[in-house]
VEXDOSE-591344 format. One record per residue: x, y negated, z of N, C-alpha, C, O in turn; residue in one letter. Coordinates in steps of 0.02 Angstrom, whole numbers, padded with zeros to 5 digits, always signed. Example, Ala and Ser with C-alpha at 12.3 -4.5 7.8 and 13.67 -1.06 7.14 Angstrom:
<segus>
+00660+00284+00390+00615+00225+00390+00660+00165+00390+00712+00166+00423A +00642+00112+00354+00684+00053+00357+00645-00002+00394+00670-00057+00402S 
</segus>
This chain:
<segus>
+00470-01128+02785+00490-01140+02715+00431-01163+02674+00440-01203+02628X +00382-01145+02685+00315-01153+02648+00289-01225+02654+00254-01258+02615X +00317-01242+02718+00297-01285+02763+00322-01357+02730+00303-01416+02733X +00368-01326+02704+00423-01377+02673+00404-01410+02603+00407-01468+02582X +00385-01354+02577+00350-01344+02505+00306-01403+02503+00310-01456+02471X +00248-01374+02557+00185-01387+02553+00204-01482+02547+00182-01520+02503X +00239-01496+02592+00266-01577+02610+00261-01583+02553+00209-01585+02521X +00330-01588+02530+00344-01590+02463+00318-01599+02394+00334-01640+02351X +00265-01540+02394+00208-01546+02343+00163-01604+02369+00153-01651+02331X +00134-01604+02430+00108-01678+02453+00118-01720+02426+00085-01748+02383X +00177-01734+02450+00201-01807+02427+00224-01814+02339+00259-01860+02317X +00207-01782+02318+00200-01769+02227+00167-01801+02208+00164-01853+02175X +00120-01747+02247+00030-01793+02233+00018-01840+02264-00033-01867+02244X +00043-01865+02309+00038-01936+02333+00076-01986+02284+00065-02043+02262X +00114-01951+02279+00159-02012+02223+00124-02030+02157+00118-02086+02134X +00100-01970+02130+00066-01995+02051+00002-02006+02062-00031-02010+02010X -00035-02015+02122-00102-02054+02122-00079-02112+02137-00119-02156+02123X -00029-02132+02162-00014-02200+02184+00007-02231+02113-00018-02286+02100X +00054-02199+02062+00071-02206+02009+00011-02232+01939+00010-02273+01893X -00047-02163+01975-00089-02199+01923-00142-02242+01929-00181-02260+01885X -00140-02265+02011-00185-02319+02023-00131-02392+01992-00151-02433+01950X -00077-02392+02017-00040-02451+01998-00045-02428+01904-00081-02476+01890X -00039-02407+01866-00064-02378+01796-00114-02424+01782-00111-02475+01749X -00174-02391+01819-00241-02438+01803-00247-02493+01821-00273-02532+01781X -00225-02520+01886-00183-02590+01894-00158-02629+01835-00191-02668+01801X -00111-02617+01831-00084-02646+01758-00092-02651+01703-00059-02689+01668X -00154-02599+01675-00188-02601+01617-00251-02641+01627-00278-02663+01577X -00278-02652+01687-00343-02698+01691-00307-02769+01684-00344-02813+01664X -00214-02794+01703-00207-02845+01724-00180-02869+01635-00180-02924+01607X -00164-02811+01614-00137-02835+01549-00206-02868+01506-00211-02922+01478X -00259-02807+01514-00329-02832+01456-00354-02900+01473-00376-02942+01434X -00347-02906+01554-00343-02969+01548-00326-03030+01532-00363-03076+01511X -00257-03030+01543-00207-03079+01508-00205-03080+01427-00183-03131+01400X -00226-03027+01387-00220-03021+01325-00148-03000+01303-00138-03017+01245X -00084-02964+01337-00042-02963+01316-00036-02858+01314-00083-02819+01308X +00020-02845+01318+00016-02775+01290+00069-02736+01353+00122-02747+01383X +00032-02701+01352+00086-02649+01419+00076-02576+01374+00020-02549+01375X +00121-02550+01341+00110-02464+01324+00120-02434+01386+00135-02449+01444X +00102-02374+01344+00106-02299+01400+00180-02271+01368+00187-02212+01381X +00226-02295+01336+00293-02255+01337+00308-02332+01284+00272-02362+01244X +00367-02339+01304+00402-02404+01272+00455-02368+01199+00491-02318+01199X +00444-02408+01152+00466-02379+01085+00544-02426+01068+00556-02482+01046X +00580-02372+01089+00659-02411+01072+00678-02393+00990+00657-02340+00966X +00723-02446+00944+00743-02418+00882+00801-02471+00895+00810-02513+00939X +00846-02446+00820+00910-02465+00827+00917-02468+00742+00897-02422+00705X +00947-02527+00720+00969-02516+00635+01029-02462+00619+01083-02475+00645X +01026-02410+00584+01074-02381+00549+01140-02411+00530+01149-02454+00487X +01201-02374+00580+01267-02414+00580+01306-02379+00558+01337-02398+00508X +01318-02321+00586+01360-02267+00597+01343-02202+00573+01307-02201+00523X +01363-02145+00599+01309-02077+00583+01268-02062+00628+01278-02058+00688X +01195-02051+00581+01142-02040+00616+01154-01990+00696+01123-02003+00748X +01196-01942+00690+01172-01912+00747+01226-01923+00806+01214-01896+00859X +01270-01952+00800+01311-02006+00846+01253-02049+00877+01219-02034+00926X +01249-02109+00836+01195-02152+00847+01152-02150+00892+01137-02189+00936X +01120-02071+00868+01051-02047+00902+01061-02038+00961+01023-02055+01007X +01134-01999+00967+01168-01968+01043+01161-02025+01075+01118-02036+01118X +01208-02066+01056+01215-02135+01113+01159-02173+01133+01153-02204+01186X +01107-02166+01076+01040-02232+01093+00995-02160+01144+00950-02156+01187X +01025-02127+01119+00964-02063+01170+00972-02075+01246+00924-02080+01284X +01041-02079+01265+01065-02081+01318+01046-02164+01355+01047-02179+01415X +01029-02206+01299+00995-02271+01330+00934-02277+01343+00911-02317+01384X +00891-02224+01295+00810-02214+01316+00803-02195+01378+00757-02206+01417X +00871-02155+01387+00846-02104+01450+00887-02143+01508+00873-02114+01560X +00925-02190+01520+00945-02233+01567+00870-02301+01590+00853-02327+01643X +00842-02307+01507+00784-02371+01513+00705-02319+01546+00656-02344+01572X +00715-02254+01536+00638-02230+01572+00650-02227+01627+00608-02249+01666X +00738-02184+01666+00739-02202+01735+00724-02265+01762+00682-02273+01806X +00759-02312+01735+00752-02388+01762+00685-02440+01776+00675-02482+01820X +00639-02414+01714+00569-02437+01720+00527-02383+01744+00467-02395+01737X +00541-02331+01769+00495-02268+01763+00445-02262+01717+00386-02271+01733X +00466-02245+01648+00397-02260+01618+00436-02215+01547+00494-02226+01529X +00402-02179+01523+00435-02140+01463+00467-02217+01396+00456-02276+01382X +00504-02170+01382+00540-02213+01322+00557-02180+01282+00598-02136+01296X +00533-02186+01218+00544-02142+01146+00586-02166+01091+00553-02203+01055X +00643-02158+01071+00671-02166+01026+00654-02139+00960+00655-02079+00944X +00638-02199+00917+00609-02215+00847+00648-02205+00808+00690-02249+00815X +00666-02161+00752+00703-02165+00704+00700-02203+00637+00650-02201+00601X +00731-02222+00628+00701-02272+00569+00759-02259+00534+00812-02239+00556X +00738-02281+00442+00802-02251+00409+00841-02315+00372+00883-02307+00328X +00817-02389+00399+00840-02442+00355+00803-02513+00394+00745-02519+00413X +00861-02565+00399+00830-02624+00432+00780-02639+00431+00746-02658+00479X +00763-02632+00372+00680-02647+00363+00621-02628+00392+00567-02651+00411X +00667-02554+00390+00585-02510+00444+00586-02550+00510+00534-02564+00539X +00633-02563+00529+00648-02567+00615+00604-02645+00613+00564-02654+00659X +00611-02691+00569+00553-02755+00557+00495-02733+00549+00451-02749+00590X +00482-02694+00502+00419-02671+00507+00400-02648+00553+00346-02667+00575X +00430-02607+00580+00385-02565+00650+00380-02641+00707+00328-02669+00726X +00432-02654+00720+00391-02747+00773+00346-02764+00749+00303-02783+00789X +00324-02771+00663+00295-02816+00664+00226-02770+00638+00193-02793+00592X +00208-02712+00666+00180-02664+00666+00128-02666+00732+00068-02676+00742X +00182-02651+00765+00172-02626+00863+00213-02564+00860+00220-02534+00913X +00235-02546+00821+00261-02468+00816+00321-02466+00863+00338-02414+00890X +00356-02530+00872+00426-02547+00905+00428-02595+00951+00426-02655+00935X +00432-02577+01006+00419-02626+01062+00505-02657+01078+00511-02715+01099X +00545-02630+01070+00625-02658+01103+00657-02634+01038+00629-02585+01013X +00722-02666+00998+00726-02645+00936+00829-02704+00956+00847-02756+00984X +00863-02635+00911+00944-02669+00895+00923-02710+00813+00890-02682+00769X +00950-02775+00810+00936-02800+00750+01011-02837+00713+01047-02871+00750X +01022-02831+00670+01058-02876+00630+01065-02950+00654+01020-02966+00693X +01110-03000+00641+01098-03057+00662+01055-03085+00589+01005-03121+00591X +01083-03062+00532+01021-03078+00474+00957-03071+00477+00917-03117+00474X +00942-03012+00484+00902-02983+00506+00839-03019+00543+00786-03043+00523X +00876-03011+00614+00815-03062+00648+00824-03117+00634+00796-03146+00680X +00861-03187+00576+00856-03231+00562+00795-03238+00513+00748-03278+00515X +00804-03202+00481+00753-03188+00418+00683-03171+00449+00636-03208+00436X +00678-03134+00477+00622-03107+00551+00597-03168+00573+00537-03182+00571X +00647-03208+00595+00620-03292+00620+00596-03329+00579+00555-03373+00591X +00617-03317+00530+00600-03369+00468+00517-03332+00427+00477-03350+00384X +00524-03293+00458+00448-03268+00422+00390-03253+00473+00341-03215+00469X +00417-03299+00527+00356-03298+00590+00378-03236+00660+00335-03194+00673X +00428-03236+00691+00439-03192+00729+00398-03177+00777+00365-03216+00810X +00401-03067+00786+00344-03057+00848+00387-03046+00890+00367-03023+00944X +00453-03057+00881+00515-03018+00942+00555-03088+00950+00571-03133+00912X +00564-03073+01017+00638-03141+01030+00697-03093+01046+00691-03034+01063X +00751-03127+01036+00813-03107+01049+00821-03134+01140+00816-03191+01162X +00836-03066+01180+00858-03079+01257+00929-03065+01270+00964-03103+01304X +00949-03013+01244+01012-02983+01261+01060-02959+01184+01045-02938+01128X +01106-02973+01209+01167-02913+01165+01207-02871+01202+01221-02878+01261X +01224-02832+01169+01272-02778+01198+01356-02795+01186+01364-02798+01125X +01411-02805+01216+01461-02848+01199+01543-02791+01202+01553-02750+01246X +01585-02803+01149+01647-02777+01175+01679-02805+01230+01713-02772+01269X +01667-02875+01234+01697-02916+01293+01647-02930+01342+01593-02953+01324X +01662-02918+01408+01628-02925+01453+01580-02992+01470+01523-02984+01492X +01603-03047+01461+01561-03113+01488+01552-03159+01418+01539-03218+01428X +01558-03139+01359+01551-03192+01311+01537-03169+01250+01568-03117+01239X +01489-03192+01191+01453-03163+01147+01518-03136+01108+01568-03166+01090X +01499-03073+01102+01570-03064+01050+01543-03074+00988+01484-03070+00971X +01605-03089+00947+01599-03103+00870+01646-03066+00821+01703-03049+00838X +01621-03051+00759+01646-03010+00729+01640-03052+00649+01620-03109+00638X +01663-03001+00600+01674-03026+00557+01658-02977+00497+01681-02920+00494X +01622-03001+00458+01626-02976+00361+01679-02953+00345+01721-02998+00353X +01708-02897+00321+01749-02871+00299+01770-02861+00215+01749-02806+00198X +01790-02882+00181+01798-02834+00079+01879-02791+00097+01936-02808+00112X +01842-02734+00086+01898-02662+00085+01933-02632+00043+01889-02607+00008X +01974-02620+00025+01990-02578-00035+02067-02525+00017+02097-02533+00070X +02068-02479-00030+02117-02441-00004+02180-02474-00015+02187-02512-00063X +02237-02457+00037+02301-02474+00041+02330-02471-00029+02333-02519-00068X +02354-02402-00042+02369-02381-00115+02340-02442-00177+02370-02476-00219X +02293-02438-00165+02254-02492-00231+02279-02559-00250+02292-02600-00206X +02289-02578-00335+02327-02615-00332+02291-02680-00342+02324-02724-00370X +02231-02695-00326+02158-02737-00316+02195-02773-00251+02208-02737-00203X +02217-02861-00248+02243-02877-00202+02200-02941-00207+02191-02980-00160X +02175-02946-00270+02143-03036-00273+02076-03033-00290+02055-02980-00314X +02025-03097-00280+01972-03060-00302+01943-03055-00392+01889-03038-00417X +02017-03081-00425+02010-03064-00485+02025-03007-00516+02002-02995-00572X +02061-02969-00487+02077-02917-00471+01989-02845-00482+01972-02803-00523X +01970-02862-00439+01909-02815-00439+01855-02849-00473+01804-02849-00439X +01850-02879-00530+01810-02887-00567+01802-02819-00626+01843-02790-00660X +01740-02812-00618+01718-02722-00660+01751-02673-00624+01772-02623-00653X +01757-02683-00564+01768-02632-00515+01694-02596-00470+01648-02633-00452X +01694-02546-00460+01630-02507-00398+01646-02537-00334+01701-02552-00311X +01555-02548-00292+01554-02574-00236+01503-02551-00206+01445-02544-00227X +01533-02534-00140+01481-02506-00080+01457-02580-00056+01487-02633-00056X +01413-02569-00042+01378-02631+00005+01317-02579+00065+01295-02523+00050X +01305-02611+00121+01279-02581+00182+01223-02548+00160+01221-02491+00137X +01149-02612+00173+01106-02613+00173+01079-02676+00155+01100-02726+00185X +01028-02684+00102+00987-02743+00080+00999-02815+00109+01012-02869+00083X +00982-02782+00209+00975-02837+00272+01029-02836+00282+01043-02895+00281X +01088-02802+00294+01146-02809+00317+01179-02881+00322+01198-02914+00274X +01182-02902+00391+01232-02966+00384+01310-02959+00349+01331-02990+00300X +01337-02922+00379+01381-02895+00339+01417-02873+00289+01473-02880+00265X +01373-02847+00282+01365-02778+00219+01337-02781+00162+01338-02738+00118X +01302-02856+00161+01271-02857+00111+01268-02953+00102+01305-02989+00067X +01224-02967+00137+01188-03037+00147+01250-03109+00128+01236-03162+00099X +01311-03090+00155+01352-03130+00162+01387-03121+00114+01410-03171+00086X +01405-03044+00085+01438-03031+00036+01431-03050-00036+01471-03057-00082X +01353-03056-00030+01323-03082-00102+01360-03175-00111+01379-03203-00163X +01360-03193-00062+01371-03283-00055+01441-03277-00073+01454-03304-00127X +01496-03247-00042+01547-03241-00038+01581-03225-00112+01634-03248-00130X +01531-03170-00160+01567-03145-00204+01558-03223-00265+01602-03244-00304X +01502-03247-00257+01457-03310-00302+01523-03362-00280+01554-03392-00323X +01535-03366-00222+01593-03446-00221+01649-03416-00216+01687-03449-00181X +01677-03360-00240+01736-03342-00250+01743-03331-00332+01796-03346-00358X +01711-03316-00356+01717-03298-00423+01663-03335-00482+01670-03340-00543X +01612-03355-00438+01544-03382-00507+01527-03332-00536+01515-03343-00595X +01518-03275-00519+01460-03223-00536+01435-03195-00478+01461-03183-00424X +01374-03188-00505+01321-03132-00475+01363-03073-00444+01411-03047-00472X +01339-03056-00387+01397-02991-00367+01372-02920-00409+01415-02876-00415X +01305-02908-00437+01306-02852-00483+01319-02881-00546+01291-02851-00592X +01358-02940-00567+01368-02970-00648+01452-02950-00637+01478-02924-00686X +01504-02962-00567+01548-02978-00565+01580-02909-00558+01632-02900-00589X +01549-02841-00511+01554-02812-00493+01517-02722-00551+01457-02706-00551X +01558-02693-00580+01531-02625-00616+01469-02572-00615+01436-02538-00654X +01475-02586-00543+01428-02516-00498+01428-02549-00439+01477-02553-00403X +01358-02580-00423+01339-02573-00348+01320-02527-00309+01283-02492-00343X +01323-02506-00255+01283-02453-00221+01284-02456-00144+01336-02456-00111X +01210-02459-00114+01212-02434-00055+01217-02391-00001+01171-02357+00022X +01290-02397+00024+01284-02346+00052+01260-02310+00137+01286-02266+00171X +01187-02362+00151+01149-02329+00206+01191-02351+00278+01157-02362+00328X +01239-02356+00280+01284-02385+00351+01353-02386+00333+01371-02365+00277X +01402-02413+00382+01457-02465+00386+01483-02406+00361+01504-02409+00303X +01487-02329+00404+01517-02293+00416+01533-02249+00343+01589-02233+00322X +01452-02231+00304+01456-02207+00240+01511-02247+00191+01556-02223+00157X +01491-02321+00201+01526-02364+00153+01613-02376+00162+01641-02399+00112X +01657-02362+00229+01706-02343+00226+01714-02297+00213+01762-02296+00175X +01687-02231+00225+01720-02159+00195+01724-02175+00110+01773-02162+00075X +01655-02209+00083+01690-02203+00004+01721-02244-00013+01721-02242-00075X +01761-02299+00013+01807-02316-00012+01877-02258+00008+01915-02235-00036X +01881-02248+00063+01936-02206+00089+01927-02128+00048+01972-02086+00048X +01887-02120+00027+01877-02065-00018+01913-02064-00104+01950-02027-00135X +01882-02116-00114+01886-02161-00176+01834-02145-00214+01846-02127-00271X +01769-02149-00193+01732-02141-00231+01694-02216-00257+01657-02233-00304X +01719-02242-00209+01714-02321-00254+01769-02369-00230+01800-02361-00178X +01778-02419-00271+01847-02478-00270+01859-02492-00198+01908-02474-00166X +01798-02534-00174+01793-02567-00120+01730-02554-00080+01693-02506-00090X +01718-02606-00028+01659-02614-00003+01668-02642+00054+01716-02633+00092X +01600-02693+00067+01596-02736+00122+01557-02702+00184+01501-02678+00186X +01620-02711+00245+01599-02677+00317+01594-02722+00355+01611-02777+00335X +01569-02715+00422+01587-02772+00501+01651-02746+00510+01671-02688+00504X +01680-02802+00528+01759-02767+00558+01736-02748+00618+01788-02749+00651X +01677-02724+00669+01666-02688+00714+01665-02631+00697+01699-02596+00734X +01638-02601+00650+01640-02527+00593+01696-02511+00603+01704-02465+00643X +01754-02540+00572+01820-02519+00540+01857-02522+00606+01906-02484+00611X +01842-02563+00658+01878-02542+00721+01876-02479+00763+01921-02452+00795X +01795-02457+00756+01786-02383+00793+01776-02346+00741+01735-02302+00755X +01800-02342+00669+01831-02304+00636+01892-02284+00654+01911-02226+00659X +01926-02338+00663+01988-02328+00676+02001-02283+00769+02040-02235+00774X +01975-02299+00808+01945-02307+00866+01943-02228+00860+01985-02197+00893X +01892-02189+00816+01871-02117+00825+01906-02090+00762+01876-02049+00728X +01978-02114+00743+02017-02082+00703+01970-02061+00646+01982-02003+00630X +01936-02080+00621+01911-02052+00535+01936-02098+00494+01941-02087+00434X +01954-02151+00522+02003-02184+00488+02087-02199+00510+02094-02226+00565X +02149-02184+00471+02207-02183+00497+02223-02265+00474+02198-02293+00426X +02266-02291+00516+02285-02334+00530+02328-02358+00475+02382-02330+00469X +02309-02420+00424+02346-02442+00364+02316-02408+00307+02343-02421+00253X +02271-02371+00306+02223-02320+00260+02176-02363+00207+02158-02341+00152X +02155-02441+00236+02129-02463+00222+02143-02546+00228+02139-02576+00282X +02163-02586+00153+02193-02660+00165+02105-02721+00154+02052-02712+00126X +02121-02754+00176+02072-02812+00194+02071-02885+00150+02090-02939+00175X +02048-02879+00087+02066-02933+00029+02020-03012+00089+02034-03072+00092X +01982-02984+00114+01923-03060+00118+01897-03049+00183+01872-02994+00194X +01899-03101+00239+01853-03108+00293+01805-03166+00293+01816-03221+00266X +01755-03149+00323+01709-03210+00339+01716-03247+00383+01764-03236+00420X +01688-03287+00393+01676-03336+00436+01658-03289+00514+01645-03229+00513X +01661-03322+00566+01632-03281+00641+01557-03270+00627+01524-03301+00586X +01534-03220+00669+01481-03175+00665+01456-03172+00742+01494-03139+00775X +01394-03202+00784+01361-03176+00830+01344-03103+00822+01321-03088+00767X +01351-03047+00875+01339-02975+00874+01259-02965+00874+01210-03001+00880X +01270-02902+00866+01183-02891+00850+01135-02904+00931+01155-02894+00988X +01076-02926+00909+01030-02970+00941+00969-02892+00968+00934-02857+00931X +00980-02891+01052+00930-02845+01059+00856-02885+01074+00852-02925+01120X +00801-02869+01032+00745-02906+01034+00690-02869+01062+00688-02809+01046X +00639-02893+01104+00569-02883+01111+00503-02904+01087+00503-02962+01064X +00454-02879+01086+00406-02901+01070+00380-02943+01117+00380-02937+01178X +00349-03002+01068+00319-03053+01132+00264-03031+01137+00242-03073+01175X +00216-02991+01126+00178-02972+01152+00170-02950+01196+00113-02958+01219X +00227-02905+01239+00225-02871+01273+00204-02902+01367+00210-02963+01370X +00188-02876+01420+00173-02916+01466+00215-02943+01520+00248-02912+01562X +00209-02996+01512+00287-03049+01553+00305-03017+01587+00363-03006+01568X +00292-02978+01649+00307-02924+01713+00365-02883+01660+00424-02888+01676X +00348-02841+01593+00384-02780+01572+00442-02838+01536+00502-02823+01537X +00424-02893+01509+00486-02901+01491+00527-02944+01530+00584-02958+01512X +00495-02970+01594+00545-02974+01663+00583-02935+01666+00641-02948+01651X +00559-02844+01696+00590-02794+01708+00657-02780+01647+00714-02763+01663X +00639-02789+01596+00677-02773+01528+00737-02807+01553+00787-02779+01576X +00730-02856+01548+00794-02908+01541+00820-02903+01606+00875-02930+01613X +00784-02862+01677+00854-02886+01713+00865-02808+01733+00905-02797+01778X +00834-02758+01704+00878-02685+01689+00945-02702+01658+00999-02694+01686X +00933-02731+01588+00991-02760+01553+01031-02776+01559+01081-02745+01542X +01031-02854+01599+01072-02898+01625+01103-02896+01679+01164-02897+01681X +01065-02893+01734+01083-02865+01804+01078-02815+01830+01081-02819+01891X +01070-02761+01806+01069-02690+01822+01118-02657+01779+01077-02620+01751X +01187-02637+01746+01206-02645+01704+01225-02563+01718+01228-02520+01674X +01239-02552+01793+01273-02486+01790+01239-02444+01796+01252-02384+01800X +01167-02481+01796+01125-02408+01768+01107-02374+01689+01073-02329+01665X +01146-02421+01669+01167-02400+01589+01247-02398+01558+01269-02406+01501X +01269-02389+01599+01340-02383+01590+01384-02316+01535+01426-02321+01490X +01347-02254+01567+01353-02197+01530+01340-02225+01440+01374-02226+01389X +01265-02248+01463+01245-02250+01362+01308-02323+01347+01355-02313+01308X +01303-02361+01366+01364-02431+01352+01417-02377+01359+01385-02360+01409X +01450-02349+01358+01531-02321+01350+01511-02271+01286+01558-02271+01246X +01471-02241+01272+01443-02201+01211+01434-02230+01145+01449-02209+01089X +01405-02286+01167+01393-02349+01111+01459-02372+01070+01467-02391+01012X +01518-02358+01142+01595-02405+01118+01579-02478+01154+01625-02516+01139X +01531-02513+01197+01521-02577+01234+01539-02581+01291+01542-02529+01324X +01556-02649+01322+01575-02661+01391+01517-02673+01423+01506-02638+01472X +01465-02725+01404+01421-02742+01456+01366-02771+01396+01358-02760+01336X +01343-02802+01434+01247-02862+01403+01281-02920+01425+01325-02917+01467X +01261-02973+01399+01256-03040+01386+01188-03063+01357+01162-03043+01305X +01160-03116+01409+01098-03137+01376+01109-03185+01325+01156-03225+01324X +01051-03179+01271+01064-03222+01217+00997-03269+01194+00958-03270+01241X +00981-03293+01157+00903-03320+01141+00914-03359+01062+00970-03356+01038X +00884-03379+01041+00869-03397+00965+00927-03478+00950+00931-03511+00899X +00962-03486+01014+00996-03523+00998+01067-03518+00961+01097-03554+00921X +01083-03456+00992+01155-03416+00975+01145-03381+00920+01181-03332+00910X +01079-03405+00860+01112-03371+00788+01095-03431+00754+01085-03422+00694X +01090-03487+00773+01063-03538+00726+01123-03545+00681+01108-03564+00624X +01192-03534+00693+01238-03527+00630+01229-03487+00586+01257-03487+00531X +01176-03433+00612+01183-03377+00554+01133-03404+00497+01139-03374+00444X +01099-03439+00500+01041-03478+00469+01064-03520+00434+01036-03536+00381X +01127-03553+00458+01154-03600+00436+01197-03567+00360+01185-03589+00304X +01247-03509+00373+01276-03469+00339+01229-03454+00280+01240-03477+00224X +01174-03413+00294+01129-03386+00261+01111-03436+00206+01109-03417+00147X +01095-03508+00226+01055-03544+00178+01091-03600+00152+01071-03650+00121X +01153-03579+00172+01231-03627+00116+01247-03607+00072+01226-03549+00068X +01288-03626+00015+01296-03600-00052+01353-03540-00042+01371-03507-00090X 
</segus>
């Protein structure tokens, strides 16, 4: 029995000297190249839903991405799109969930991350979604003349959604400013906050992703017909999972084909999330959002 042990423990220690020669391996090959290899890879995700859902499901992806690379992976909390830009463009965030605004705006101000992958409801093709304006069933707000000097949730600042599109939308629907047209703006932090107060009634309306309002509906906090739909947008590329280009070609080899072609070793966190699979993507598949963004 000892005998067994002893193996055992052997080959432990055989394993993590081998571990940390290939370690020092890779840190002499990175200083060389000038590119960046950490000692634990820093995952973050923008604020969608409730924080500790969220956390559950992206936890369960840190811990599918350290098995897969062997290499610790720490999930970053961040409390607003912004941080999650800042920390890329930090070093603080090495792999990061982004807005399609988001990282458009990111691009447009010199990007340190490319877009490789998305996470998809449909298995083989970018899914697309859509801008939502909400108001409750009951409410007798049906036009958008209607909710003029009415209260409005909006996401977040960056929000494609939630915010970014909504501002354009409210300007060529009506010719005002959406805080000139609108009583009370307010943000309410994710999709999820900003449907409960309309469904609450603590404000008129408010602009969601119809991905929100589906796994609202999806995890019953929202009942079905609870909530009517005055305005959709135009189609929407899904959110863009990005890396840092800094990082060293080998790790973001490995990245992308954990992702892509390794899929069922993340399957658990993808069914947690509410996703079917990854689809690779690259800076070509948001050039509409750029387009959207910088039309009247």
């Amino acid at each position: 029995m000892h005998r067994v042990e002893d193996a055992a423990a052997d080959r432990r220690q055989t394993m993590a000297r081998l571990l940390g020669a290939c370690g020092w391996l890779a840190g002499s090959q990175a200083r060389a190249s000038g590119c960046e290899l950490p000692p634990r890879l820093r995952l973050a995700f923008i604020p969608k839903s409730r924080q500790a859902v969220e956390e559950a499901a992206y936890g369960l992806l840190a811990q599918a991405l350290a098995e897969a690379l062997a290499m610790p992976v720490d999930l970053v909390a961040v409390a607003s799109y912004s941080a999650v830009v800042q920390g890329l463009q930090a070093g603080h965030i090495d792999v990061a969930e982004l807005g399609p605004a988001t990282y458009v705006q990111m691009l447009q101000g010199g990007a340190v991350a490319r877009p490789f992958a998305a996470m998809v409801r449909e298995g083989e093709v970018l899914t697309r979604y859509h801008s939502l304006l909400v108001v409750r069933s009951a409410s007798r707000k049906r036009r958008w003349a209607d909710l003029q000097g009415a209260t409005l949730n909006l996401v977040d600042p960056a929000s494609t959604s939630g915010a970014l599109l909504p501002r354009k939308a409210v300007l060529a629907h009506t010719g005002q400013a959406l805080e000139v047209f609108f009583s009370r703006v307010s943000y309410a932090g994710s999709h999820t906050r900003a449907l409960e107060a309309v469904r609450s009634g603590r404000v008129d309306a408010a602009f969601v992703s119809s991905q929100s309002l589906a796994t609202a509906l999806l995890h019953k906090s929202l009942a079905p017909g609870e909530l009517r739909t005055l305005w959709v947008s135009p189609p929407l590329p899904t959110d863009p999972l990005v890396l840092r280009k800094t990082l060293c070609p080998a790790l973001q080899a490995r990245l992308g084909a954990v992702f892509l072609r390794q899929q069922a070793l993340l399957r658990p966190a993808l069914r947690a999330l509410g996703m079917q699979g990854v689809v690779a993507v690259d800076e070509r598949d948001y050039a509409g959002v750029a387009a959207l963004l910088s039309g009247p």
